[in-house]
C-alpha positions in Angstrom: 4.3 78.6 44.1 7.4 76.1 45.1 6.5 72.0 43.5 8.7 69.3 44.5 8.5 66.4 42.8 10.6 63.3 43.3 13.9 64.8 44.4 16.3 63.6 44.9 20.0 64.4 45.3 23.9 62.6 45.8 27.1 63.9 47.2 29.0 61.0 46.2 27.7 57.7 47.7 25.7 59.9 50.3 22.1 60.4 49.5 21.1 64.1 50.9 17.8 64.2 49.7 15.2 61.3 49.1 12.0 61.6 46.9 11.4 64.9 48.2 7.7 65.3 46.9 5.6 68.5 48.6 4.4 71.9 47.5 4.7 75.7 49.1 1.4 77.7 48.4 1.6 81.7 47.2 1.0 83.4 50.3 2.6 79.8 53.2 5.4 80.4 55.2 6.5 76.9 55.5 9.5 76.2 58.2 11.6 73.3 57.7 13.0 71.7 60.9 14.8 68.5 61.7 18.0 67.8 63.0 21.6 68.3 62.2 22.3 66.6 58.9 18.6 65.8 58.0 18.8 68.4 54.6 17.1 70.9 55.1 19.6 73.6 54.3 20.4 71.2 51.3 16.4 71.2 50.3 16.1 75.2 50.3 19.3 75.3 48.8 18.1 73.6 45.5 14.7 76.1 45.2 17.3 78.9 43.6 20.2 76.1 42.1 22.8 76.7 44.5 22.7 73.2 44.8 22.1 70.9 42.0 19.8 67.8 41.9 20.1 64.6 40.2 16.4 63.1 39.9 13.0 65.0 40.2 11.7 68.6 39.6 11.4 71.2 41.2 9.2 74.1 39.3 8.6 77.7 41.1 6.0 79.7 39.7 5.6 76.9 36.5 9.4 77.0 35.7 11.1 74.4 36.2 14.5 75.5 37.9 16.7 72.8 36.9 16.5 72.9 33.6 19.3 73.4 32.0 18.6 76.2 29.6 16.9 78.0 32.5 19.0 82.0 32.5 20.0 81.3 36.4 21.0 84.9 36.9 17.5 86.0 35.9 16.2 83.2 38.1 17.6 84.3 41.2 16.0 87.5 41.0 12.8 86.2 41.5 14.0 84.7 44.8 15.2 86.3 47.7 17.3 84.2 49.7 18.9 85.0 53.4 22.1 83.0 54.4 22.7 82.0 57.9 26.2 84.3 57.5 25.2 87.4 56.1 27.2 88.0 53.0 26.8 91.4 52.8 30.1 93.0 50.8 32.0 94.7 53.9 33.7 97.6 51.4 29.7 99.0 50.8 27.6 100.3 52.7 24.5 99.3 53.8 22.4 101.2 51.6 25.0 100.4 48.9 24.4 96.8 49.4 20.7 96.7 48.9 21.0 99.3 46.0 23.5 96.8 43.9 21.5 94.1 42.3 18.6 96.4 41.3 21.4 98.6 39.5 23.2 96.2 38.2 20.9 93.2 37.6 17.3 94.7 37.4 18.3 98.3 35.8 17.4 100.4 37.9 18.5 104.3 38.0 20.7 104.9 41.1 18.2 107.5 42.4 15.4 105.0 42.1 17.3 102.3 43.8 18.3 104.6 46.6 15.1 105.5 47.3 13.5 101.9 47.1 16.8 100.7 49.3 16.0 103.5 51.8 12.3 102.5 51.9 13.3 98.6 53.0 16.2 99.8 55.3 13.5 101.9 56.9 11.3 98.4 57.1 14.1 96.6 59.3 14.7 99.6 61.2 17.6 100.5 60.2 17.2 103.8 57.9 19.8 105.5 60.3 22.5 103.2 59.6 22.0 103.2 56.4 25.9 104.8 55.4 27.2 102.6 57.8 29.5 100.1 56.5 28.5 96.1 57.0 32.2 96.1 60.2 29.9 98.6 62.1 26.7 96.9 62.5 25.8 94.1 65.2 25.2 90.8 63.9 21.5 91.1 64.2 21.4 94.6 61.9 23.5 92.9 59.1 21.4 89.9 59.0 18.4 92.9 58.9 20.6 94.8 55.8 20.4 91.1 54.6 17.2 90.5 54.5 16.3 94.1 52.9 18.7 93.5 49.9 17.1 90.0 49.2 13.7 92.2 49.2 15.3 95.0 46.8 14.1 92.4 43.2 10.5 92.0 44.7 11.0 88.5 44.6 7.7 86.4 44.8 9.5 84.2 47.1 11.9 84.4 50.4 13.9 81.8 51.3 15.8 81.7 55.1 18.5 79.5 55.6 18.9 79.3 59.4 18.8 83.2 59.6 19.4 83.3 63.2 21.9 80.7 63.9 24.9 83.2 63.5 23.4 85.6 66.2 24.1 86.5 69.9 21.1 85.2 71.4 19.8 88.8 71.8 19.8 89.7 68.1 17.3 86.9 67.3 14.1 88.4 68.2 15.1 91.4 66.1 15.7 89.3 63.3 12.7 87.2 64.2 10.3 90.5 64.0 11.1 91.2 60.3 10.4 87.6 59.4 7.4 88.0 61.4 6.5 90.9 59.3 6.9 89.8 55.8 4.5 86.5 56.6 1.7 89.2 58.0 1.9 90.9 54.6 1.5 87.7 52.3 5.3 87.1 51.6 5.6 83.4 50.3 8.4 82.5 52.5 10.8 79.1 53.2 12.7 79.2 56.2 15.4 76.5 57.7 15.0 77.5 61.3 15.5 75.6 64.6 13.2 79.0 66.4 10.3 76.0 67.2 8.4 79.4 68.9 8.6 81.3 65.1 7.6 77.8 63.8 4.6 77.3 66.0 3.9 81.4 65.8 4.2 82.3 62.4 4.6 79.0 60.0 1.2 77.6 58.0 2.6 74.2 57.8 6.1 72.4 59.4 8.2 69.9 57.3 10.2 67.5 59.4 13.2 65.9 57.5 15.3 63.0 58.6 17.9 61.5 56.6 16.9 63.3 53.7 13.6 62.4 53.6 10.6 64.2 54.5 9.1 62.7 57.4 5.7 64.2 58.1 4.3 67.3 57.2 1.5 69.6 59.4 0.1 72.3 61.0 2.3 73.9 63.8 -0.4 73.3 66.3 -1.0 69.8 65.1 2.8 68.6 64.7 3.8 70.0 68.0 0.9 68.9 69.7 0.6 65.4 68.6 3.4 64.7 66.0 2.9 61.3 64.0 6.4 59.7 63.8 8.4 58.5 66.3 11.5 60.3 64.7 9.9 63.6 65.3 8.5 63.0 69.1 12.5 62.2 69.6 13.1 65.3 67.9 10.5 67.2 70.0 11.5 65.7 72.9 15.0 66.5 72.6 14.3 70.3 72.3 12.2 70.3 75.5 14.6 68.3 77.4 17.2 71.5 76.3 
């Protein structure tokens, strides 16, 4: 589903990413973990061009999404991607939110957007609120009106950039759930996420970055359990000591 080949990208003198070379299978929720600085927001990033790479390729579904006479607008609706800050547009509400891009990008009557909109609110559980504006919702149910607008193109692919890092320590699990969801039903799925228990619960396979490289790759049980580099028993270690 997700190739990457040789990646690699610059800001500046500062090399973010390093031979990134590793795939994402239809149907794997992969979680990509490592510390602070290590790229992974930087790596999920460059699946749907919001960043930009210098070397390598990076092909989702067979098209290769840097080239340069790729339409990026009709790209991006075959990925659904979740920001660690919600970005939903506070002046809408949440139904209006999810209803926007199939309108306006995937032409889509209003009445048939409404009704798919409704159908994913009710999803995240959060049909009820669904004329409530984004200033009236708890972090945890915006990041939930989040995650239904990403899923209002049927993308193919969902990629989470540390959905839950933004949240009240109580709103995670809610947020967690829905994830949890998604990867039952087959969703292809990325996720940035420093939740080792959704990592070890939910992921088929953990990528460990360091210093922009990808440092080993496994199953949760196998990379928890015994992890192969010494970088990630630190890493492990660290998290336990916490």
């Amino acid at each position: 589903m997700i190739q990457f080949s040789k990646v690699n990208k610059w800001y500046g003198e500062y090399h973010a990413l390093a031979d990134i070379t590793e795939e994402v299978k239809k149907g794997e929720v992969v979680v990509v973990c490592g510390p602070s600085g290590s790229g992974k927001s930087t790596l999920i990033r460059t699946v749907n061009r919001l960043e930009e790479i210098q070397q390598g390729k990076i092909t989702l579904e067979d098209v290769d999404v840097h080239d340069k006479k790729l339409d990026v607008n009709h790209f991006r609706t075959k990925v659904g991607f979740v920001f660690q800050q919600f970005n939903l547009f506070p002046h809408m509400s949440a139904l209006d939110n999810v209803c926007l891009a199939p309108v306006k990008v995937g032409g889509k009557s209003k009445s048939q957007a409404k009704e798919k909109a409704m159908e994913l609110l009710d999803r995240v559980g959060l049909a009820h609120k669904a004329t409530s504006y984004p200033q009236q919702l708890s972090g945890g149910q915006q990041q939930r009106v989040a995650i239904a607008r990403a899923l209002a193109m049927d993308p193919p692919v969902m990629l989470f950039d540390e959905p839950t890092s933004a949240l009240d320590p109580e709103m995670v699990g809610e947020v967690l759930n829905v994830m949890k969801s998604l990867a039952r039903d087959g969703m292809t799925m990325m996720c940035v996420t420093h939740e080792m228990n959704f990592a070890r619960d939910v992921s088929n396979r953990v990528w460990f970055m360091d210093a922009g490289r990808l440092v080993e790759t496994g199953k949760p049980n196998e990379f928890f359990a015994n992890p192969q580099s010494d970088r990630a028993k630190r890493f492990l270690s660290d998290l336990r000591s916490h």
